[in-house]
N, C-alpha and C positions, 0 to 999 in steps of 0.2 A: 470383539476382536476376531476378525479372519485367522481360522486353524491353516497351519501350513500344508502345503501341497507338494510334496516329493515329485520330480520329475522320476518316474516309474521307469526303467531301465537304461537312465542314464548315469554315469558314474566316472567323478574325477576322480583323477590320482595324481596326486603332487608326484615332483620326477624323482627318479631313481637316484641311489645313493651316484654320486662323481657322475651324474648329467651336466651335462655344458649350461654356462649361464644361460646361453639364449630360447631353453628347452625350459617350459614355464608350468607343465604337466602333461596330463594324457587325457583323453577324454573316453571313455567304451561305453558302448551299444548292447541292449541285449535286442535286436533290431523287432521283434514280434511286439514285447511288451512296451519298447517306448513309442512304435508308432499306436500302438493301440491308446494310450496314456495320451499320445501329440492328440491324435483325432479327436478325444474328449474337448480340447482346452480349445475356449474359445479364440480368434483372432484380434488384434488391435486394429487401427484404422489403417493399418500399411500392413496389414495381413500376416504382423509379425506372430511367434508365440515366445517372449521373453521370460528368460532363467535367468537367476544368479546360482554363485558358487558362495558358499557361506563356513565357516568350519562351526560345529560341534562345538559344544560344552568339552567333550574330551579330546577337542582336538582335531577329531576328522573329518576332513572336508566333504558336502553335497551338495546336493545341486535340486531347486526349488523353485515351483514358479514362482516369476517375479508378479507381485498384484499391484504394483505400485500405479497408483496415476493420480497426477497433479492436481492441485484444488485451480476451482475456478472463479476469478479474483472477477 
């Protein structure tokens, strides 16, 4: 089994207490450390680098590379 992979200074935050519905969270940067972390990861064939937002056993949300790719049938 693939250990997870933290996207390294990136960091959601579910929205503020009486945010408007259409406000779905936040996203912040620690701009040094996640480009350094992007540069590591490899790209997909559309040059992407794909994350999910997951939440925690206790609840709090993060953000992870996504390793996912389809079987080939």
């Amino acid at each position: 089994m693939e250990t997870n992979k933290f996207a390294d200074g990136l960091f959601y935050n579910e929205p503020r207490e009486n945010a408007p519905d259409f406000v779905l969270g936040s996203i912040t940067f620690s701009k040094a450390r996640f480009l350094t972390w992007l540069d590591q990861q490899a790209e997909d064939e559309k040059g992407y680098v794909k994350t999910q937002i997951k939440r925690g056993k206790e609840g709090k949300p993060y953000v992870e590379l996504d390793t996912w790719k389809p079987t080939q049938r």
